[in-house]
BAROFI-329424 format. One line per 8 residues: their letters; for each residue x, y, z of N, C-alpha, C. Coordinates in pm, 1 decimal. Example, Ala and Ser with C-alpha at 12.3 -4.5 7.8 and 13.67 -1.06 7.14 Angstrom:
// residues 2
as) 1319.0 -569.0 780.0 1230.0 -450.0 780.0 1320.0 -330.0 780.0 ~ 1285.0 -225.0 708.0 1367.0 -106.0 714.0 1290.0 3.0 787.0
***
This chain:
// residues 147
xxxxxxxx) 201.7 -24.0 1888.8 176.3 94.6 1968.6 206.3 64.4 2114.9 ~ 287.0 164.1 2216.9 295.0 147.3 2297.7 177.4 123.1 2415.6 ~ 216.4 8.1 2508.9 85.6 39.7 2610.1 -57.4 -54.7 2565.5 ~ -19.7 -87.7 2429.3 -120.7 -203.2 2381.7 -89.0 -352.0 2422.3 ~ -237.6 -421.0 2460.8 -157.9 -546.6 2498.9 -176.2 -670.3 2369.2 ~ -38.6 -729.3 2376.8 -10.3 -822.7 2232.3 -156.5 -902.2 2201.3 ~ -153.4 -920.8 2085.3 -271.2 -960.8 2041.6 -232.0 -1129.8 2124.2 ~ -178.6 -1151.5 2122.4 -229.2 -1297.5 2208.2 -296.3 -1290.5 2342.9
xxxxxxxx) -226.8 -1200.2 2469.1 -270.5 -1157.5 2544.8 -459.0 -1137.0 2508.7 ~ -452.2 -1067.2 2436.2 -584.4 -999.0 2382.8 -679.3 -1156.1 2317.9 ~ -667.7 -1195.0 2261.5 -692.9 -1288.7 2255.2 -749.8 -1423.4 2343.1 ~ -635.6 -1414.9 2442.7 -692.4 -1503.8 2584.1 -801.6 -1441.7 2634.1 ~ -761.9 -1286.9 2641.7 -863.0 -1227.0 2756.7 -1030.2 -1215.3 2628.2 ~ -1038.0 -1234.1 2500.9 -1158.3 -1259.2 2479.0 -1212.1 -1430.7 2474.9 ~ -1114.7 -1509.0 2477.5 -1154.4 -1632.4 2486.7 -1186.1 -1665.0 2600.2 ~ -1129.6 -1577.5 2746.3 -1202.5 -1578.7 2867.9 -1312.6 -1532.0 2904.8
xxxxxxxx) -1344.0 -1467.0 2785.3 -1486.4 -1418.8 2804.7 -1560.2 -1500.5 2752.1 ~ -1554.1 -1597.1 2681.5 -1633.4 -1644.5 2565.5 -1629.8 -1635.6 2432.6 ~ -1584.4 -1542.8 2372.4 -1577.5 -1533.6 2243.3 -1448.9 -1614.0 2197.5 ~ -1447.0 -1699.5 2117.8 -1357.1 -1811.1 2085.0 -1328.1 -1693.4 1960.5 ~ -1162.6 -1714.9 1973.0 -1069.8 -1656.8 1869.7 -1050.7 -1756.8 1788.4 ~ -1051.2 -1758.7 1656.5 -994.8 -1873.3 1604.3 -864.4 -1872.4 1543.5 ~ -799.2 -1746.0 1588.8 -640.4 -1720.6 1536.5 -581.7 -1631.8 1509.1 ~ -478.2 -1591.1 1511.5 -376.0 -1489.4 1502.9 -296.5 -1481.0 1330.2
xxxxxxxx) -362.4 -1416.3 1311.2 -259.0 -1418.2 1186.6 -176.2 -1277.4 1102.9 ~ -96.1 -1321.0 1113.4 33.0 -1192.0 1135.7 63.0 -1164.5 966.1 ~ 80.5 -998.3 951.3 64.9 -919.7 859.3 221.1 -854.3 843.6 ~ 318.4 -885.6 740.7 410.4 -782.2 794.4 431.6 -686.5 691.0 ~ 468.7 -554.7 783.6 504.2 -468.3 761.0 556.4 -437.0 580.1 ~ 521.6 -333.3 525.7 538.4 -298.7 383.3 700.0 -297.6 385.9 ~ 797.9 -319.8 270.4 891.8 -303.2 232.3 1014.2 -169.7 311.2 ~ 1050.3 -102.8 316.2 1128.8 25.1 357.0 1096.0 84.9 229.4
xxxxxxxx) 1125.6 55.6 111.4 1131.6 133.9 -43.4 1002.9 173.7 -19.2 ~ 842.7 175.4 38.3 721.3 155.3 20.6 705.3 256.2 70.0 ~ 689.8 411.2 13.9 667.2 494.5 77.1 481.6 549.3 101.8 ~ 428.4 650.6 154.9 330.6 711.8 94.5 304.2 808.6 32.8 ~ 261.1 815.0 -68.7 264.5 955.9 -191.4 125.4 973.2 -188.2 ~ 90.2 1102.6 -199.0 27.1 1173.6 -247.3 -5.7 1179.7 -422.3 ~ -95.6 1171.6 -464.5 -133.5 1213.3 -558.2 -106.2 1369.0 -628.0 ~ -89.6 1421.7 -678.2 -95.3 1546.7 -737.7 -170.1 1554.3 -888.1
xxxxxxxx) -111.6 1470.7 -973.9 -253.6 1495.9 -1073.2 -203.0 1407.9 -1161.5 ~ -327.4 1362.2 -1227.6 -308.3 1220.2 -1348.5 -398.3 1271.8 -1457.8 ~ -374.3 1188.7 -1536.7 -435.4 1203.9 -1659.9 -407.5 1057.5 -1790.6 ~ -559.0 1005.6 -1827.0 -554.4 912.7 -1897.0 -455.5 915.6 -2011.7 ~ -367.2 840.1 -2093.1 -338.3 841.2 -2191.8 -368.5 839.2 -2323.4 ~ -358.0 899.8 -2384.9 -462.8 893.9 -2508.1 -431.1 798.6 -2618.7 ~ -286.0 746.8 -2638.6 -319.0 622.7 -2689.5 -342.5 460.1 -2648.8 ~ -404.6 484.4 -2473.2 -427.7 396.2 -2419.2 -498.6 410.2 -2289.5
xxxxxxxx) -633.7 455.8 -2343.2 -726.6 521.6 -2180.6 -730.4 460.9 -2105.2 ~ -689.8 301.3 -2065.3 -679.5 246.6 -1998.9 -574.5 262.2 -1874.7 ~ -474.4 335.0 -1913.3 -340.2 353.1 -1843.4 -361.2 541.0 -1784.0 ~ -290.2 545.4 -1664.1 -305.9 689.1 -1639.4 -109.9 712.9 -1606.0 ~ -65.6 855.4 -1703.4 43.9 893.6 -1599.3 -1.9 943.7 -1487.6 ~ 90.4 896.9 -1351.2 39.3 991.8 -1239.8 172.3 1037.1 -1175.6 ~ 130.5 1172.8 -1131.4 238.4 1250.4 -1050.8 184.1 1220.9 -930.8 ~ 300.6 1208.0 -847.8 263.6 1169.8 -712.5 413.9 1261.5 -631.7
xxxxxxxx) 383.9 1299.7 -541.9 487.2 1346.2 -451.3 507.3 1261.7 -332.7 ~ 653.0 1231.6 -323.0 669.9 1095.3 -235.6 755.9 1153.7 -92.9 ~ 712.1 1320.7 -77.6 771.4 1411.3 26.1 921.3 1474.9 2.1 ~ 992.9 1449.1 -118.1 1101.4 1462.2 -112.6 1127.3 1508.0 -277.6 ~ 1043.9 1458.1 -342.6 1017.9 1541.2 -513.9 886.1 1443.0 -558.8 ~ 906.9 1542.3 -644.5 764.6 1435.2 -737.4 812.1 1332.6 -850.2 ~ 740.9 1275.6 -868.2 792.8 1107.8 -936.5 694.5 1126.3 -1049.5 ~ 717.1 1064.7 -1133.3 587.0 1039.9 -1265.9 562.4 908.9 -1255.4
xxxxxxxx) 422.9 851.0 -1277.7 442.3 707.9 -1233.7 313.5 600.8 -1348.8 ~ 360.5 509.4 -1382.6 240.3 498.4 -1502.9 164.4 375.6 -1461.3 ~ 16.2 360.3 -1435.5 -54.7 306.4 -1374.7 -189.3 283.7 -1435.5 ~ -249.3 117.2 -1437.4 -362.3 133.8 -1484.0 -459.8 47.5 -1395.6 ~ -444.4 143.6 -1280.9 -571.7 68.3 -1195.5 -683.9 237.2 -1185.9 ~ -821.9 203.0 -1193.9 -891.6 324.5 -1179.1 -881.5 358.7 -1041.8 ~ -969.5 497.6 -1026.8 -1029.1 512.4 -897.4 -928.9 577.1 -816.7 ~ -806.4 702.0 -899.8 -734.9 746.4 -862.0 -820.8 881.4 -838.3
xxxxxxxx) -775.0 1039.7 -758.8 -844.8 1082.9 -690.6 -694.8 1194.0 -628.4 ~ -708.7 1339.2 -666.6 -626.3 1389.6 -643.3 -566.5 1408.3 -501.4 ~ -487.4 1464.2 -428.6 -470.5 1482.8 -323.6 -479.7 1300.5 -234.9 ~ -455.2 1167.8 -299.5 -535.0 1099.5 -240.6 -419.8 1072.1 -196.4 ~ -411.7 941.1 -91.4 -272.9 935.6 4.1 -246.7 819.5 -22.5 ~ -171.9 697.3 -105.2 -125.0 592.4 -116.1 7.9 510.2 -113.9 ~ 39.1 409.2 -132.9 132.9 334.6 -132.7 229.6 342.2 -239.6 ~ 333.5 366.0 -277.2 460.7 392.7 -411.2 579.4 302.7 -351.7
xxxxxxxx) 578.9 185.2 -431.7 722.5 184.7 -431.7 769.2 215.6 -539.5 ~ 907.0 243.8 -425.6 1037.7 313.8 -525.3 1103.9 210.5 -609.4 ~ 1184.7 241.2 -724.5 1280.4 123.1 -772.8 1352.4 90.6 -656.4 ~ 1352.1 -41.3 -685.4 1463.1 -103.7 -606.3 1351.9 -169.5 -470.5 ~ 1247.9 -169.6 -485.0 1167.4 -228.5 -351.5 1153.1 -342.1 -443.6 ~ 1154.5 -474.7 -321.3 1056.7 -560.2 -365.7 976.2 -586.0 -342.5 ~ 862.1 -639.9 -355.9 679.1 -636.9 -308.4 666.0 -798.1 -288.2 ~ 637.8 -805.8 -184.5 589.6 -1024.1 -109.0 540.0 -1008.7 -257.8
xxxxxxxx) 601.1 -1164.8 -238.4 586.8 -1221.1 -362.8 627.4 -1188.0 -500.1 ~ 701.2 -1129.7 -509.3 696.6 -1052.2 -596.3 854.1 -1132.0 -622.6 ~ 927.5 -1109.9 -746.0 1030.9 -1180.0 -784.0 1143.7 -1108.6 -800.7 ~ 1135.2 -965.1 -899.6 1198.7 -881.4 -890.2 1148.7 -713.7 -825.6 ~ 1301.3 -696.8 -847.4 1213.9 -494.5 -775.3 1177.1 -488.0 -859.9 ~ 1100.4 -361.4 -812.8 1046.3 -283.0 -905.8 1136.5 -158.2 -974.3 ~ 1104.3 -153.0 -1076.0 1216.9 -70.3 -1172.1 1151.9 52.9 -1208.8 ~ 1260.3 169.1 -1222.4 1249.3 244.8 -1339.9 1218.9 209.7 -1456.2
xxxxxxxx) 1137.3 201.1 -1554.0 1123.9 197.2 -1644.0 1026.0 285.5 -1762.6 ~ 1073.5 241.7 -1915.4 959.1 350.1 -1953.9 809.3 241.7 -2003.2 ~ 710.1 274.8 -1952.2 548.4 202.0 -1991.9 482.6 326.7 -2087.3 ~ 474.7 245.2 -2242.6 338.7 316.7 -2278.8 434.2 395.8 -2366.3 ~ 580.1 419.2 -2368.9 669.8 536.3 -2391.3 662.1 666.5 -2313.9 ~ 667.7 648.7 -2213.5 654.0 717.7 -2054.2 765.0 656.7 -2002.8 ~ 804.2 708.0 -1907.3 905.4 743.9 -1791.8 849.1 699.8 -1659.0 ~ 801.3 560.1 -1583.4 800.7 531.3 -1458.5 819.8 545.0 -1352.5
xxxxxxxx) 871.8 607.2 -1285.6 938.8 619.3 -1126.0 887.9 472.1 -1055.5 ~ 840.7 431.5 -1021.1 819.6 317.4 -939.6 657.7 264.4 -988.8 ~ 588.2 220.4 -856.3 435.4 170.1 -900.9 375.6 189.7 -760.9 ~ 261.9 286.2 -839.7 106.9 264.1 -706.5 97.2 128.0 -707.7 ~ 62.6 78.6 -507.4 58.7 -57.4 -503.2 -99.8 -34.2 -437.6 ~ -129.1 -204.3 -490.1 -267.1 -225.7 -424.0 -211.7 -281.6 -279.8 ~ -373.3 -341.9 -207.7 -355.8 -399.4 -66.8 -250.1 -552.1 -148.7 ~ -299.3 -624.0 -271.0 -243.9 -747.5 -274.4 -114.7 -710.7 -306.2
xxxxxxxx) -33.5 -625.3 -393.1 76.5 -617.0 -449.7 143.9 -584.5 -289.4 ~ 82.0 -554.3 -174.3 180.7 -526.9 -17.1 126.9 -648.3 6.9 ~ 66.5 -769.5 -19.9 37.4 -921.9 90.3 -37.1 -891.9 178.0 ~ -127.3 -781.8 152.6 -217.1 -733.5 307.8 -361.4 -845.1 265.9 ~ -408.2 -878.7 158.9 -517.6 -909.2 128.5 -528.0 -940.6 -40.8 ~ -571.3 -1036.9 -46.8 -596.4 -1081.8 -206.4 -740.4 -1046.0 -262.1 ~ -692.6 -899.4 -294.6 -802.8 -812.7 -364.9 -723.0 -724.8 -406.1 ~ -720.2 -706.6 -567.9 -613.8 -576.0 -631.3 -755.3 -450.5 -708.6
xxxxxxxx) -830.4 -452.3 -680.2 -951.2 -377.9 -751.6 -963.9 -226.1 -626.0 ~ -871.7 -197.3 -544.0 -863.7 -100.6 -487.5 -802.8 -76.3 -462.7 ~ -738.7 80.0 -415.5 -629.5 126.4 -355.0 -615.0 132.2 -191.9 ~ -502.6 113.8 -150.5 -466.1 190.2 0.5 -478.1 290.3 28.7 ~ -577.1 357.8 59.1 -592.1 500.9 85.8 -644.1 536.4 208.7 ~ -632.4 651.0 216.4 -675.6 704.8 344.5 -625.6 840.7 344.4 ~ -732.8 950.4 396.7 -627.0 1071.3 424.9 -574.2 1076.1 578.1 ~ -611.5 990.4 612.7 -558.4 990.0 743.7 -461.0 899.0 752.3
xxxxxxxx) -372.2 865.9 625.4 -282.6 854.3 574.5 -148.0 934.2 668.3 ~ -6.8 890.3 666.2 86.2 976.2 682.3 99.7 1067.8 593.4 ~ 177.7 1171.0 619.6 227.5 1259.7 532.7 304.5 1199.0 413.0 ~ 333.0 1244.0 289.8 430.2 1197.3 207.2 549.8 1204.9 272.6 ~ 676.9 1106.4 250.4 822.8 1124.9 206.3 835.7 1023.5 383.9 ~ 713.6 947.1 442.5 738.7 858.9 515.8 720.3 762.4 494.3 ~ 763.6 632.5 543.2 778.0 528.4 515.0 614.8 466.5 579.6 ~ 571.7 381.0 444.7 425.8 297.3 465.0 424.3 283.5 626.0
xxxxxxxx) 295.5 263.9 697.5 288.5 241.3 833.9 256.6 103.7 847.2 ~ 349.4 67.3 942.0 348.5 -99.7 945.0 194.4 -104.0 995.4 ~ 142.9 -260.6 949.6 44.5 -280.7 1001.9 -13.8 -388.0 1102.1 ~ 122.1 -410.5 1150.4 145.9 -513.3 1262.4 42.3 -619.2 1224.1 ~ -32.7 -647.0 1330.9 -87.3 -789.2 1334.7 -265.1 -813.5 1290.7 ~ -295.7 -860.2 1265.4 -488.3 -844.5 1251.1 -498.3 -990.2 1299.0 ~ -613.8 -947.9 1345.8 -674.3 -1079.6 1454.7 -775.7 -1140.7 1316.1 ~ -778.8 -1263.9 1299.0 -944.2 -1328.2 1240.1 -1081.3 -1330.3 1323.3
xxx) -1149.2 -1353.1 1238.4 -1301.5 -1284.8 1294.1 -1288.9 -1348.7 1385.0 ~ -1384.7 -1346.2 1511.4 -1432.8 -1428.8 1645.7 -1552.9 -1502.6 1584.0 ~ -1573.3 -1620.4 1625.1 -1660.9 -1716.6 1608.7 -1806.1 -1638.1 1654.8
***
């Protein structure tokens, strides 16, 4: 953001106060393929309640997308990559494919499947989220706790 001062800067000026930083550690930015979609509506599978198809609108059409993490939530605002993204760490893109005998468009990602944090038991959400059919919002840098 413009007009912000770099987290190192920021950093000195709390270690000049006293509060000892113990480090900078840099977050980058989601894929380009990594858009944010919207939810529009899911529904468990019935020969596998574990799995949900979900429609999601990624601002530009809607995608079908097959997913089995809970705690999905209509209208909700999350992370999709498209085929052809690859996700840190991750080895290959992610594909079209069919799951379940379904039709894929890409995959709802957790915080770990973007390298933001090693915890996959929740989603990226927010409605204060971008709009669909823009690209994930980088999340530049996060400071570690202060001592």
């Amino acid at each position: 953001m413009p007009g912000l001062p770099s987290p190192h800067s920021t950093a000195d000026l709390l270690n000049s106060l006293g509060l000892s930083v113990e480090g900078i550690d840099e977050i980058p930015a989601a894929p380009a393929s990594v858009v944010v979609a919207e939810v529009q509506s899911f529904r468990p599978l019935e020969q596998n309640p574990t799995l949900f198809e979900v429609c999601v609108s990624d601002g530009s059409r809607s995608r079908s997308v097959v997913c089995g993490a809970p705690g999905l939530y209509v209208n909700m605002r999350t992370a999709l990559a498209l085929p052809g993204a690859v996700l840190p760490g991750g080895a290959e893109a992610v594909k079209s494919q069919s799951i379940a005998g379904l039709h894929s468009e890409g995959m709802l990602c957790s915080p770990k499947e973007l390298g933001l944090y090693d915890y996959s038991g929740a989603w990226l959400s927010s409605r204060t989220m971008r709009r669909p059919e823009r690209s994930l919002p980088s999340f530049g840098r996060l400071r570690r706790c202060l001592n």
